[in-house]
mmCIF file of the N, C-alpha and C atoms, coordinates in Angstrom:
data_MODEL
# 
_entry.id   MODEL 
# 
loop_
_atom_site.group_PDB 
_atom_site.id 
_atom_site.type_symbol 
_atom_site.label_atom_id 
_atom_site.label_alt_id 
_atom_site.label_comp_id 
_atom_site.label_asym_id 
_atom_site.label_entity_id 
_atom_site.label_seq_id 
_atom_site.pdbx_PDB_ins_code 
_atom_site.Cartn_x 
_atom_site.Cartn_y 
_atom_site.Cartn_z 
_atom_site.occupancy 
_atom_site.B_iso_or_equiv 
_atom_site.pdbx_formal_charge 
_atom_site.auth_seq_id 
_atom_site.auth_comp_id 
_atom_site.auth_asym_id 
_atom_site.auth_atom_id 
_atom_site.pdbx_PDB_model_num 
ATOM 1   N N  . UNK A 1 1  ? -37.796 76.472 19.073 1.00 0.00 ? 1  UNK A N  1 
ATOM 2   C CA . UNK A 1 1  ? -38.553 75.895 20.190 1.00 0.00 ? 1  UNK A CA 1 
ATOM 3   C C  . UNK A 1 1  ? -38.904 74.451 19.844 1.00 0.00 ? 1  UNK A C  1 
ATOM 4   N N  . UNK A 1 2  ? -38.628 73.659 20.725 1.00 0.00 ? 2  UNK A N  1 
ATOM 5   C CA . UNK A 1 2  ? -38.910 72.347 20.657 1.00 0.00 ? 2  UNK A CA 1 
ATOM 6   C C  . UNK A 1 2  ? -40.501 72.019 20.409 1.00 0.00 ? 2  UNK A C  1 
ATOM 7   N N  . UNK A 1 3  ? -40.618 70.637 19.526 1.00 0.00 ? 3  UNK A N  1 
ATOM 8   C CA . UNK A 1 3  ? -42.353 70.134 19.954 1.00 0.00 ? 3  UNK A CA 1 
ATOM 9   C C  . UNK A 1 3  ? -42.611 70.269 21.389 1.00 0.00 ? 3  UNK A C  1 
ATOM 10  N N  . UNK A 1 4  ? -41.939 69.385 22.117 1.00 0.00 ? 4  UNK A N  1 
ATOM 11  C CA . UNK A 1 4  ? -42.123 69.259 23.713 1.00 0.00 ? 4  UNK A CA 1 
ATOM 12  C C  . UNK A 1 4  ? -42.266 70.690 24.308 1.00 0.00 ? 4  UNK A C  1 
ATOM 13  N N  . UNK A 1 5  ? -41.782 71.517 24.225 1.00 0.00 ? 5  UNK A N  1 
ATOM 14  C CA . UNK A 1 5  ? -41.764 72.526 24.649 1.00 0.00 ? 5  UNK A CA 1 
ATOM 15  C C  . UNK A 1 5  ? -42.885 74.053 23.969 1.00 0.00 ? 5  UNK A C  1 
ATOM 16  N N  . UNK A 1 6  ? -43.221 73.818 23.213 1.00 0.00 ? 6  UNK A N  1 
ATOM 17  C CA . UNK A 1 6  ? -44.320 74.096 22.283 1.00 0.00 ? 6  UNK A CA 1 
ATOM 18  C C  . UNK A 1 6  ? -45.712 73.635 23.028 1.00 0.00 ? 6  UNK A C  1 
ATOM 19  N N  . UNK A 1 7  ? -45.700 72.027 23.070 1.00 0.00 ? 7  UNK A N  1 
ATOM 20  C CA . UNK A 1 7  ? -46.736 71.329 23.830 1.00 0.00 ? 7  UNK A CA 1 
ATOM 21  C C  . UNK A 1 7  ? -46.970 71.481 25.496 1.00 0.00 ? 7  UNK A C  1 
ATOM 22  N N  . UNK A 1 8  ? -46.147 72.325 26.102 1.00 0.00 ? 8  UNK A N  1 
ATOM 23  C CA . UNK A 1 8  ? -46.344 72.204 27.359 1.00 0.00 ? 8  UNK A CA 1 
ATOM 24  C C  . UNK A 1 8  ? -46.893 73.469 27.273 1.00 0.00 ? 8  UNK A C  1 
ATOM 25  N N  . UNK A 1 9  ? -46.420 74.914 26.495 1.00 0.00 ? 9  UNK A N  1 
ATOM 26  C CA . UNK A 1 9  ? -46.506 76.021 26.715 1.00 0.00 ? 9  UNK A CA 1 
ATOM 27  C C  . UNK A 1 9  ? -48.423 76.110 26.221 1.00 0.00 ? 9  UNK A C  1 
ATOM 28  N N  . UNK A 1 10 ? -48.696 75.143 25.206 1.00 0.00 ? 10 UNK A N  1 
ATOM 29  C CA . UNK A 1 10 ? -50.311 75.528 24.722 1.00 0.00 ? 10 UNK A CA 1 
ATOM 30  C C  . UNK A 1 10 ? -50.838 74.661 25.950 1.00 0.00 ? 10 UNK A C  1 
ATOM 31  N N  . UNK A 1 11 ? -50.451 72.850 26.348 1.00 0.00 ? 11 UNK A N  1 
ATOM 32  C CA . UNK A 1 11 ? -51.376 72.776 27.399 1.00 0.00 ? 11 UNK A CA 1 
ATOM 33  C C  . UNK A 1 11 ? -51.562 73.658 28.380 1.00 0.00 ? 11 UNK A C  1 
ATOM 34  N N  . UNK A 1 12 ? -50.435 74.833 29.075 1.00 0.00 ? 12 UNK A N  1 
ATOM 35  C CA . UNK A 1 12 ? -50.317 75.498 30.261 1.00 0.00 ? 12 UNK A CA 1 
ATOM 36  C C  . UNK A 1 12 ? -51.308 76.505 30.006 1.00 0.00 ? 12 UNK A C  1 
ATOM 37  N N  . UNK A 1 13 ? -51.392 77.040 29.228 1.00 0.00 ? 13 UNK A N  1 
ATOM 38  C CA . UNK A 1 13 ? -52.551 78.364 28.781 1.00 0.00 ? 13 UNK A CA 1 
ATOM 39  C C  . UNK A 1 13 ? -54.112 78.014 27.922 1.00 0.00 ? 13 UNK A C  1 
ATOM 40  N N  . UNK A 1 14 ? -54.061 76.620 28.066 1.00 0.00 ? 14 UNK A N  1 
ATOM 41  C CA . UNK A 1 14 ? -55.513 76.231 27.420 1.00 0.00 ? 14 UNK A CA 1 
ATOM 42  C C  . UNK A 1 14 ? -56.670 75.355 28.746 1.00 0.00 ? 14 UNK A C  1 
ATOM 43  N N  . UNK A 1 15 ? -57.323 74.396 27.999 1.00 0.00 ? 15 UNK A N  1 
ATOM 44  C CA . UNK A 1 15 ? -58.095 73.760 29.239 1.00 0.00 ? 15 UNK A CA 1 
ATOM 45  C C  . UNK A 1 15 ? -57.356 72.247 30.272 1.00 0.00 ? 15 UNK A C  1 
ATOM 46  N N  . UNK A 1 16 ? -56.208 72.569 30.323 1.00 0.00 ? 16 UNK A N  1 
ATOM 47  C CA . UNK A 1 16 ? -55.593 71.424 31.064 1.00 0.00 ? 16 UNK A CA 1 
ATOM 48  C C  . UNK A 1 16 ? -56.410 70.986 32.648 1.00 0.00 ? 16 UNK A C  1 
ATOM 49  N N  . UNK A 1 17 ? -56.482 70.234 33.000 1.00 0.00 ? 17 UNK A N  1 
ATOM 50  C CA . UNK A 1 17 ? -57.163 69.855 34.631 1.00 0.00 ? 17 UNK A CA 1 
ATOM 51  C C  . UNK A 1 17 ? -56.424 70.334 35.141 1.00 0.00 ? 17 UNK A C  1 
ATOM 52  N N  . UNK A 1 18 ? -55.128 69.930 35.293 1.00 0.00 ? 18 UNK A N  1 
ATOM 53  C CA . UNK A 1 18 ? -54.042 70.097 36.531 1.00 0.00 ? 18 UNK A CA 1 
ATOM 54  C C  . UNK A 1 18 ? -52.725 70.229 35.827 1.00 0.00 ? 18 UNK A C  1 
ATOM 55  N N  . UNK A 1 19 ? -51.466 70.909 36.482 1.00 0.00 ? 19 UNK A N  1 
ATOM 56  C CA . UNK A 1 19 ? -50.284 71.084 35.879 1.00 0.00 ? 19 UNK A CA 1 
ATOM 57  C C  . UNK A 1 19 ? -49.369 70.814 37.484 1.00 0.00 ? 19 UNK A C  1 
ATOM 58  N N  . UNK A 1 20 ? -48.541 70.516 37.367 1.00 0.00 ? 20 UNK A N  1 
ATOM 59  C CA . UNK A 1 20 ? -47.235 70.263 39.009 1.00 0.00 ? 20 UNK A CA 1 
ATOM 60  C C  . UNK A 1 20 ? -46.680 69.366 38.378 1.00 0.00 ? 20 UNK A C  1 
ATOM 61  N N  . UNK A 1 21 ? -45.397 70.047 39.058 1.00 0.00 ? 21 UNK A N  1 
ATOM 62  C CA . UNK A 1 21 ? -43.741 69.245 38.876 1.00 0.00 ? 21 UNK A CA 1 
ATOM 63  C C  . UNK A 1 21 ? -43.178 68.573 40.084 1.00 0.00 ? 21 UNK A C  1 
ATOM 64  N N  . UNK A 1 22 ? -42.381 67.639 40.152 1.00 0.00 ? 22 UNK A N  1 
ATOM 65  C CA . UNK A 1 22 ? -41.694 67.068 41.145 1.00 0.00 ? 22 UNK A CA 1 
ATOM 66  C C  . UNK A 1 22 ? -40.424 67.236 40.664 1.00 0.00 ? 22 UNK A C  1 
ATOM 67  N N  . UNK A 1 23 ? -39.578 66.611 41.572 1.00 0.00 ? 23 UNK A N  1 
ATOM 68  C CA . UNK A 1 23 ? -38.125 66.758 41.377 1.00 0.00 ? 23 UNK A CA 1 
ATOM 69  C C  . UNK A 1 23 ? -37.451 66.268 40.082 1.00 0.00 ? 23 UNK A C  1 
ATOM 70  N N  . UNK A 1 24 ? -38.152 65.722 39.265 1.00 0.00 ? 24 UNK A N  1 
ATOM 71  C CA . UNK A 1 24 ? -37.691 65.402 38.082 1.00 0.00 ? 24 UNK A CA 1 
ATOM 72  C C  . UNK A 1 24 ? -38.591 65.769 36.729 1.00 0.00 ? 24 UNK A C  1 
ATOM 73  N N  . UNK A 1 25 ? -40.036 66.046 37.181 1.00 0.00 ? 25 UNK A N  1 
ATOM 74  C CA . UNK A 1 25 ? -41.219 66.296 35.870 1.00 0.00 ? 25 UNK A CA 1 
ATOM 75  C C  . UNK A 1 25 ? -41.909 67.232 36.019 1.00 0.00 ? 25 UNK A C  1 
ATOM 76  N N  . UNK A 1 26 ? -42.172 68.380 34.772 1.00 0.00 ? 26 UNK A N  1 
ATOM 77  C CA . UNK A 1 26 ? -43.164 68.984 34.857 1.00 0.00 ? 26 UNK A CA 1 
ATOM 78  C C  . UNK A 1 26 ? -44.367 67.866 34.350 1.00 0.00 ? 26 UNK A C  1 
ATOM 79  N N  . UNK A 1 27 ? -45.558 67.906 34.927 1.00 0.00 ? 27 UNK A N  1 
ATOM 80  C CA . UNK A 1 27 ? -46.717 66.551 34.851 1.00 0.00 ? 27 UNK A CA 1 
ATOM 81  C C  . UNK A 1 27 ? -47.710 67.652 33.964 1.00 0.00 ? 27 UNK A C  1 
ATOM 82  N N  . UNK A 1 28 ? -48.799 67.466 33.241 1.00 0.00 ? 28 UNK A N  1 
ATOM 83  C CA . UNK A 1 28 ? -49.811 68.195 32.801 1.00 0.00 ? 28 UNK A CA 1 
ATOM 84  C C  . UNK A 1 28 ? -50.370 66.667 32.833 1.00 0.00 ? 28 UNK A C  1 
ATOM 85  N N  . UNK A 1 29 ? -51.717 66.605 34.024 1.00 0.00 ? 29 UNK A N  1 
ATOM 86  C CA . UNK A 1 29 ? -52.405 66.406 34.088 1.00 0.00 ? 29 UNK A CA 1 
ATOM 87  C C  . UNK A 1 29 ? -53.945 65.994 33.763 1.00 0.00 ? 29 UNK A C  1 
ATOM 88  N N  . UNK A 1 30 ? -54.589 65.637 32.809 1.00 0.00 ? 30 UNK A N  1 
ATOM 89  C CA . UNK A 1 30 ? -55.869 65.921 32.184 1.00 0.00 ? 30 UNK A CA 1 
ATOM 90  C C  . UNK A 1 30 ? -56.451 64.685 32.902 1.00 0.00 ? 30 UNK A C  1 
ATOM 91  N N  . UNK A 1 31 ? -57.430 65.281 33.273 1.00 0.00 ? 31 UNK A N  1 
ATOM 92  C CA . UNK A 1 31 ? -58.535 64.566 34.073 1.00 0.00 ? 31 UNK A CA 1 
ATOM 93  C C  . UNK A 1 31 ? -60.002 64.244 33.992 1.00 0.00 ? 31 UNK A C  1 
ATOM 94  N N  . UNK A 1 32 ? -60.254 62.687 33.940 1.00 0.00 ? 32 UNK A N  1 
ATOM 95  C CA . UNK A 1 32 ? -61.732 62.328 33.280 1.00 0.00 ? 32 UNK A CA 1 
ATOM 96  C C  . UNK A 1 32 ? -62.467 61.709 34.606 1.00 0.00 ? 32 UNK A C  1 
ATOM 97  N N  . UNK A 1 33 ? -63.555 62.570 34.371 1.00 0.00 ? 33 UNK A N  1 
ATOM 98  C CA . UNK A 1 33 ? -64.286 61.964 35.523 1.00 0.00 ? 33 UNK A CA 1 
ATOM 99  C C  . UNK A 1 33 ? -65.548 61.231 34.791 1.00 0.00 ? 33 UNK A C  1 
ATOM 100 N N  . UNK A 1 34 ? -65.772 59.697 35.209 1.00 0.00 ? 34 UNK A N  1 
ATOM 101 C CA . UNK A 1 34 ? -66.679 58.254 33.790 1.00 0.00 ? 34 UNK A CA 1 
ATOM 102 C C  . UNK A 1 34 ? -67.848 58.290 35.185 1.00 0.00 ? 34 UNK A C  1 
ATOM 103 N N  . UNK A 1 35 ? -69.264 57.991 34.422 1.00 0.00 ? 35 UNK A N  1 
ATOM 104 C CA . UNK A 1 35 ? -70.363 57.414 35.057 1.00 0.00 ? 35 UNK A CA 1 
ATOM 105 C C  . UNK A 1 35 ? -70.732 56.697 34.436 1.00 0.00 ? 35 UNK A C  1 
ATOM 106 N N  . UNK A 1 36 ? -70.452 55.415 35.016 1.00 0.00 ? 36 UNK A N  1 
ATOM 107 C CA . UNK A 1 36 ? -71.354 53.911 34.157 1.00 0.00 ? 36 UNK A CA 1 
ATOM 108 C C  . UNK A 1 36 ? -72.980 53.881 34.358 1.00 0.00 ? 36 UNK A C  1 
ATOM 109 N N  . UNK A 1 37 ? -73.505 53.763 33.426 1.00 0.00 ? 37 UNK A N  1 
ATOM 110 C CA . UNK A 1 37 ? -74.753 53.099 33.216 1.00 0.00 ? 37 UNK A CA 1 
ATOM 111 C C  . UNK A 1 37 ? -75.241 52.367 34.495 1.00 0.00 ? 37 UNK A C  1 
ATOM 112 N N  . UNK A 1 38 ? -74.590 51.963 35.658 1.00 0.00 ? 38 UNK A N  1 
ATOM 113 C CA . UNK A 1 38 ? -74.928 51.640 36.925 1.00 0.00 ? 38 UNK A CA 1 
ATOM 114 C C  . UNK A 1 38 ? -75.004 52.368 37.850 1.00 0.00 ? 38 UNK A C  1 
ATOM 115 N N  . UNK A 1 39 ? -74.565 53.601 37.353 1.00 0.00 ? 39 UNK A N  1 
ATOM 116 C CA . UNK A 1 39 ? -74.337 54.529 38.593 1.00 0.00 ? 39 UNK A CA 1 
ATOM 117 C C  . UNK A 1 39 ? -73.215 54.459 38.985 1.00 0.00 ? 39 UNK A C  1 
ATOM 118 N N  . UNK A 1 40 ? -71.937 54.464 38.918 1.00 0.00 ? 40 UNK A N  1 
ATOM 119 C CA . UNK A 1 40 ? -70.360 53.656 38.847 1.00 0.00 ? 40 UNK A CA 1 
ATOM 120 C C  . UNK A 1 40 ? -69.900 54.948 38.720 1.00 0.00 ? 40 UNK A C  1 
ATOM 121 N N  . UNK A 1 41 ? -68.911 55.753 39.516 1.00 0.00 ? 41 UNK A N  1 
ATOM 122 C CA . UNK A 1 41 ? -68.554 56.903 39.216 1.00 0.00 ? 41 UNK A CA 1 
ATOM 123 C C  . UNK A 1 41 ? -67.179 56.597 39.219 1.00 0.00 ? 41 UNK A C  1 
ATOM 124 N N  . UNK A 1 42 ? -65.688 56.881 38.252 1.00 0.00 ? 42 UNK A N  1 
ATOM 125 C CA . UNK A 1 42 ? -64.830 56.874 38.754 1.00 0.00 ? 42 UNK A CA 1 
ATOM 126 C C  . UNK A 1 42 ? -63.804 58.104 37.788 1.00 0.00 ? 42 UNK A C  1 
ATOM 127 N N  . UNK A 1 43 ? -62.553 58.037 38.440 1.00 0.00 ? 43 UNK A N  1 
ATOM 128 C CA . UNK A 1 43 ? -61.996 59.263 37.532 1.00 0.00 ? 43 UNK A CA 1 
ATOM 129 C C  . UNK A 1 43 ? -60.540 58.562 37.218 1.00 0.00 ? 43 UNK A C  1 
ATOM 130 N N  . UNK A 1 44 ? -60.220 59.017 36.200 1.00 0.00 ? 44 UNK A N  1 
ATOM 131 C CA . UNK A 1 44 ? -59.118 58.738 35.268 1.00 0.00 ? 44 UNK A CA 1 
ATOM 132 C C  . UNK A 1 44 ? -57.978 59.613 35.274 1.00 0.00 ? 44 UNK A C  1 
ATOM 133 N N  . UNK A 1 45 ? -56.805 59.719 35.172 1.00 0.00 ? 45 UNK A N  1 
ATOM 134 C CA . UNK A 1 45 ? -56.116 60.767 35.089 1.00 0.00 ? 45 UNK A CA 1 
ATOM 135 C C  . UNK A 1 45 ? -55.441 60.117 33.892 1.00 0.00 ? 45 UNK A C  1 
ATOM 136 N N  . UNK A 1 46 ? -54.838 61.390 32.872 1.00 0.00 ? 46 UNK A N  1 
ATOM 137 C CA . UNK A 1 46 ? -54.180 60.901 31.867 1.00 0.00 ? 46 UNK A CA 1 
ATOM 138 C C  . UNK A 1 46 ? -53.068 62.051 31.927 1.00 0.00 ? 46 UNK A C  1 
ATOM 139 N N  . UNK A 1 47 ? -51.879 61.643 32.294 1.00 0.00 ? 47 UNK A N  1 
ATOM 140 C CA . UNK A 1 47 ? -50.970 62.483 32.731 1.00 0.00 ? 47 UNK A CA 1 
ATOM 141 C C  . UNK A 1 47 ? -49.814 62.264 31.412 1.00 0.00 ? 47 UNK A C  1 
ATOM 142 N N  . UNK A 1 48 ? -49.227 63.872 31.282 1.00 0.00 ? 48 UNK A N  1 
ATOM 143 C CA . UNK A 1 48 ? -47.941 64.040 30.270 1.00 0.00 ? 48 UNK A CA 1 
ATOM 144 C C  . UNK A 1 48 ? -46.644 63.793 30.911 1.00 0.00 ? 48 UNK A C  1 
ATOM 145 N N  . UNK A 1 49 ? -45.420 63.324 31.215 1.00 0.00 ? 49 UNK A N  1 
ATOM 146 C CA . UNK A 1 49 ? -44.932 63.757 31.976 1.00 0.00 ? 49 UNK A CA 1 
ATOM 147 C C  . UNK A 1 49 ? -43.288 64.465 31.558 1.00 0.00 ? 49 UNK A C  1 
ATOM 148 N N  . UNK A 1 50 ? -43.309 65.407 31.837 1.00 0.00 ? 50 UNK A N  1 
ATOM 149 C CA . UNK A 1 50 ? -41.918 66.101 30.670 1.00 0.00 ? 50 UNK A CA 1 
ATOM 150 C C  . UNK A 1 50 ? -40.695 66.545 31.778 1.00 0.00 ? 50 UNK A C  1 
ATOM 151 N N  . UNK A 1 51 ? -39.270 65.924 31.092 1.00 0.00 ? 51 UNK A N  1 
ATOM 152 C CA . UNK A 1 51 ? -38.207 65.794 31.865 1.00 0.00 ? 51 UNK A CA 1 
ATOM 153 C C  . UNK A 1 51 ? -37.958 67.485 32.366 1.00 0.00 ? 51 UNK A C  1 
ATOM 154 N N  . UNK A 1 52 ? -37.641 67.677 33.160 1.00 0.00 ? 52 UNK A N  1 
ATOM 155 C CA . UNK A 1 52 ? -37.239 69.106 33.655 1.00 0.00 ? 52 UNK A CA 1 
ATOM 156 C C  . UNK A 1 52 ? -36.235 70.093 33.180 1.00 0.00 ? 52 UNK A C  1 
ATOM 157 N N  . UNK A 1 53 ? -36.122 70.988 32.758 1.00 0.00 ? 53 UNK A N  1 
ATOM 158 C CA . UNK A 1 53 ? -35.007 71.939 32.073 1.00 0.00 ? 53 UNK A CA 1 
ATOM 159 C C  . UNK A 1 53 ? -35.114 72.915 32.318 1.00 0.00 ? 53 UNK A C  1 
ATOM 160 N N  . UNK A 1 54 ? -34.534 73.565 32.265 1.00 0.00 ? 54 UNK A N  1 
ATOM 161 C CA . UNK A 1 54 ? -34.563 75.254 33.001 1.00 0.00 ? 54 UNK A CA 1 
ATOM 162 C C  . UNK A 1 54 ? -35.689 76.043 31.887 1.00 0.00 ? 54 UNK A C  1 
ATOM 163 N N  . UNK A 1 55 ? -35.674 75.699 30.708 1.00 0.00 ? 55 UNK A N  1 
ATOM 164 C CA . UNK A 1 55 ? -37.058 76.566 29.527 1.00 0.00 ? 55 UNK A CA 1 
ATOM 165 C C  . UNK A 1 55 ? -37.945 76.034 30.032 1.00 0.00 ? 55 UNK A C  1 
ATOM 166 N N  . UNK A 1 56 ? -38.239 74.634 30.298 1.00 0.00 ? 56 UNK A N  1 
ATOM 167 C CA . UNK A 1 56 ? -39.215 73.809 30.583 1.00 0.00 ? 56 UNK A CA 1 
ATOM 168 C C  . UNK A 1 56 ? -39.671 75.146 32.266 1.00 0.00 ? 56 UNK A C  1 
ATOM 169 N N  . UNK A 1 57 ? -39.197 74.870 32.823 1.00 0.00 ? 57 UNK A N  1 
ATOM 170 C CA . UNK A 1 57 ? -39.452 75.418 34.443 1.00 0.00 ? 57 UNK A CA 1 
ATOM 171 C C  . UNK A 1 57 ? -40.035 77.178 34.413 1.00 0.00 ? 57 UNK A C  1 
ATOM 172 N N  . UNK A 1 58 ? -39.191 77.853 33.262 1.00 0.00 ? 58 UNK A N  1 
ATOM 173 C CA . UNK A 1 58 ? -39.641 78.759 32.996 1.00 0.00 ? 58 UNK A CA 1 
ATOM 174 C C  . UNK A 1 58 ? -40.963 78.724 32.574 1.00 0.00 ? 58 UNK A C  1 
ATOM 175 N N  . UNK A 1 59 ? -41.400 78.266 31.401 1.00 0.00 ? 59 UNK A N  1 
ATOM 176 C CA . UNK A 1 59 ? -42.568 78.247 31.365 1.00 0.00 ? 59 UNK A CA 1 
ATOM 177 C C  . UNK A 1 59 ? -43.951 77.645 31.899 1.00 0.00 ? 59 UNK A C  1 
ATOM 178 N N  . UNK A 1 60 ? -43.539 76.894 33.031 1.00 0.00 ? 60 UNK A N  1 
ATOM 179 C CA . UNK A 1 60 ? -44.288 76.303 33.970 1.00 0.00 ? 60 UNK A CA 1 
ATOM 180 C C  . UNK A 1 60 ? -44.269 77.275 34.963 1.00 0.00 ? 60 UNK A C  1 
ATOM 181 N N  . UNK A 1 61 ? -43.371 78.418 35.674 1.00 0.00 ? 61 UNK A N  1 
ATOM 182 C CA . UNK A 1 61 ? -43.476 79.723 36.588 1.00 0.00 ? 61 UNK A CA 1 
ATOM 183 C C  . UNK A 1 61 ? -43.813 80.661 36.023 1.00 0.00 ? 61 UNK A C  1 
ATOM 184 N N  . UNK A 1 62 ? -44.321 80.396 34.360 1.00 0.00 ? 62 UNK A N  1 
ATOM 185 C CA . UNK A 1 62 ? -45.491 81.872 34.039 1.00 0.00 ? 62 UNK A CA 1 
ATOM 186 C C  . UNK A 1 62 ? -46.849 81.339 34.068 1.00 0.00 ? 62 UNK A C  1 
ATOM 187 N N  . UNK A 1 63 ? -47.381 79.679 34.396 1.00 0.00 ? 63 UNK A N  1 
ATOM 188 C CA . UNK A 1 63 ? -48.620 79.851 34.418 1.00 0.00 ? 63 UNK A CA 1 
ATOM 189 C C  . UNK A 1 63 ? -48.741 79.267 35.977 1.00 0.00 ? 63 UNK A C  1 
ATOM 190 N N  . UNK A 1 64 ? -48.259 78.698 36.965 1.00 0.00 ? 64 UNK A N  1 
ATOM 191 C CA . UNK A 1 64 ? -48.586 78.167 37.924 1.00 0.00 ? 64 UNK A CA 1 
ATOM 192 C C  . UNK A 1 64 ? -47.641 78.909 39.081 1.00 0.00 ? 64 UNK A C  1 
ATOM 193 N N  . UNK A 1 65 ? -48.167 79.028 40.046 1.00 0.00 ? 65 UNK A N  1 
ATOM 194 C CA . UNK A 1 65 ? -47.698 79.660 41.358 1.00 0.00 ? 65 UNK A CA 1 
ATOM 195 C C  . UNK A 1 65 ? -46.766 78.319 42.099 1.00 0.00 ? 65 UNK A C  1 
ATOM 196 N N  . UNK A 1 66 ? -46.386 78.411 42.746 1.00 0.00 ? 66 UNK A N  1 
ATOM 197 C CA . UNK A 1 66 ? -45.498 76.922 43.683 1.00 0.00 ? 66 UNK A CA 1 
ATOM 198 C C  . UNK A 1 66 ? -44.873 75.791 42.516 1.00 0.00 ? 66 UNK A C  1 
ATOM 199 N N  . UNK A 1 67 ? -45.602 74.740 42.887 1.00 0.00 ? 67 UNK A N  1 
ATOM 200 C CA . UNK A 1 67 ? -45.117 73.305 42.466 1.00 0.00 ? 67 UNK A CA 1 
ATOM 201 C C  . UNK A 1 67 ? -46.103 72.911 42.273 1.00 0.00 ? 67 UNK A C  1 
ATOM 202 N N  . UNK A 1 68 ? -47.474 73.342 43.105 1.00 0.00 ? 68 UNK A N  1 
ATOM 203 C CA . UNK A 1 68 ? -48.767 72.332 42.146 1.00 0.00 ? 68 UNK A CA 1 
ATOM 204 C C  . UNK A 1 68 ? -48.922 71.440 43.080 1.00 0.00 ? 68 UNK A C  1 
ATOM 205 N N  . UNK A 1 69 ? -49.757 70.612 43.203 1.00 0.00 ? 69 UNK A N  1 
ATOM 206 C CA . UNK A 1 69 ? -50.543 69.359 43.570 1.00 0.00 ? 69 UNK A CA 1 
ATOM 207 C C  . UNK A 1 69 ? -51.091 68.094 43.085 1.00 0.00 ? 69 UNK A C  1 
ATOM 208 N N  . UNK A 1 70 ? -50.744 67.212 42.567 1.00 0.00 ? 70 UNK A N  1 
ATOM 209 C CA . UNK A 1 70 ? -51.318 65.831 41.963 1.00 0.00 ? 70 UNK A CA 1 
ATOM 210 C C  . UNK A 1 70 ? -52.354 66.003 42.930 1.00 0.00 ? 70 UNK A C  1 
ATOM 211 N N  . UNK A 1 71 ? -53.694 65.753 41.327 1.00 0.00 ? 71 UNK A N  1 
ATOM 212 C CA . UNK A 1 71 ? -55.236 65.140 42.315 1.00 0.00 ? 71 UNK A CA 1 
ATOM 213 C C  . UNK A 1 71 ? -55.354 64.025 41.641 1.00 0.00 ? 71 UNK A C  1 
ATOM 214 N N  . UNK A 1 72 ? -55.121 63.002 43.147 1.00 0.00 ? 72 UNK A N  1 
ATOM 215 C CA . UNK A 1 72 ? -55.479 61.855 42.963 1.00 0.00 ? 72 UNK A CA 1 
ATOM 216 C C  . UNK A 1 72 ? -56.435 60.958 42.204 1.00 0.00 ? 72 UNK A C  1 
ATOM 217 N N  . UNK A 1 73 ? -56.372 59.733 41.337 1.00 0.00 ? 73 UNK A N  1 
ATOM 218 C CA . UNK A 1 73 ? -57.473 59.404 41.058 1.00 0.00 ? 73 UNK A CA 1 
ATOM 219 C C  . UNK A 1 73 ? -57.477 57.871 41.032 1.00 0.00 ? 73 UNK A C  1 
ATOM 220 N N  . UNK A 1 74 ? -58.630 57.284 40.781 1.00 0.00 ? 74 UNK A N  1 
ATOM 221 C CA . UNK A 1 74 ? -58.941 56.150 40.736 1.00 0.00 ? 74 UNK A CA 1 
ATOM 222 C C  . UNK A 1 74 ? -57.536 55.153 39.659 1.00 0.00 ? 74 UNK A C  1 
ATOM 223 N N  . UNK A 1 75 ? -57.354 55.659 38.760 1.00 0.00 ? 75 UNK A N  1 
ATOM 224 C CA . UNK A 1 75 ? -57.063 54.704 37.527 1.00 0.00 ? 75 UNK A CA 1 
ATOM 225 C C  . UNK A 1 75 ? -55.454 56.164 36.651 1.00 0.00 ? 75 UNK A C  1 
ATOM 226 N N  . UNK A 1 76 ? -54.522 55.971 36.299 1.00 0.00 ? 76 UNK A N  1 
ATOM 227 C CA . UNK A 1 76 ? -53.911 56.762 35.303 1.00 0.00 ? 76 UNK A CA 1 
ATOM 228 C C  . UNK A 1 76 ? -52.984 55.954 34.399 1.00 0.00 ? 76 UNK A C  1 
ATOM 229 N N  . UNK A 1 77 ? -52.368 57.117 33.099 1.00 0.00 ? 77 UNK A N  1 
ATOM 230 C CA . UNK A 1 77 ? -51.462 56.579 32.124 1.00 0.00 ? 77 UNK A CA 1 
ATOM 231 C C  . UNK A 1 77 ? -51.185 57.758 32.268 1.00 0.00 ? 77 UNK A C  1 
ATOM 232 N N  . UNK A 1 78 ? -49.514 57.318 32.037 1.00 0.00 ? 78 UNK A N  1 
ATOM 233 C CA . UNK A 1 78 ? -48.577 58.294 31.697 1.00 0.00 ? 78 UNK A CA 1 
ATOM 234 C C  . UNK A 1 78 ? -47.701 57.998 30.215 1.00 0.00 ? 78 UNK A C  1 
ATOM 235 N N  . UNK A 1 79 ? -47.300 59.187 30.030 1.00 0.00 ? 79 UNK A N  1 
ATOM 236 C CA . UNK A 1 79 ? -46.482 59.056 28.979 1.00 0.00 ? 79 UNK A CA 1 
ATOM 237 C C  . UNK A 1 79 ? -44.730 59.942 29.157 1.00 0.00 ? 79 UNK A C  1 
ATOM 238 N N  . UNK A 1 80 ? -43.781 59.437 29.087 1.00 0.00 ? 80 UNK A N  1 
ATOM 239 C CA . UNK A 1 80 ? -43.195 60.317 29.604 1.00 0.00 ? 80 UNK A CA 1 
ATOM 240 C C  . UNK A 1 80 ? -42.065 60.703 28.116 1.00 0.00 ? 80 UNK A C  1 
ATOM 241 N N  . UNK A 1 81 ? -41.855 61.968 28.590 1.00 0.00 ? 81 UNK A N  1 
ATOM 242 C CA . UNK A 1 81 ? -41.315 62.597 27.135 1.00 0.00 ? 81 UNK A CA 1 
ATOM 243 C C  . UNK A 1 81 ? -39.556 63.404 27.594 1.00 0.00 ? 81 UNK A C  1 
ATOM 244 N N  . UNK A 1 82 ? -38.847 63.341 26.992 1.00 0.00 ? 82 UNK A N  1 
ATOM 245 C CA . UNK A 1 82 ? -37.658 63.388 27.382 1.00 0.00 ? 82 UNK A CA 1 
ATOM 246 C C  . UNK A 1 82 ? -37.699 64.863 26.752 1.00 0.00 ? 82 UNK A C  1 
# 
């Protein structure tokens, strides 16, 4: 089993925010929601984003139903992993 594939299977079954794929990525999602000292509320997304493969897809249809949903946010980084 691959790192990459190792790493998707513990984010999918631990405390991830959000998980959904598009036509090319399974995404794992982790999501920060910041309050400044002013009262300043905003949210962060810090997204994984991993190329698609049939193991990959498998183990994304034992923890998520459909395709998932991106929740939008103020600000993100991605990283994308082949």
């Amino acid at each position: 089993m691959s790192n990459y594939i190792k790493e998707i299977e513990d984010s999918m079954s631990s405390k991830t925010s959000n998980v959904y794929r598009t036509r090319l990525y399974i995404v794992i999602q982790n999501l920060i929601i910041h309050n400044t000292s002013k009262g300043i509320k905003y949210s962060i997304s810090i997204d994984n984003m991993y190329e698609r493969t049939k193991e990959r897809d498998m183990i994304f249809e034992k923890y998520v139903q459909g395709n998932g949903k991106r929740i939008v946010t103020g600000m993100y980084n991605r990283r994308y992993c082949a």
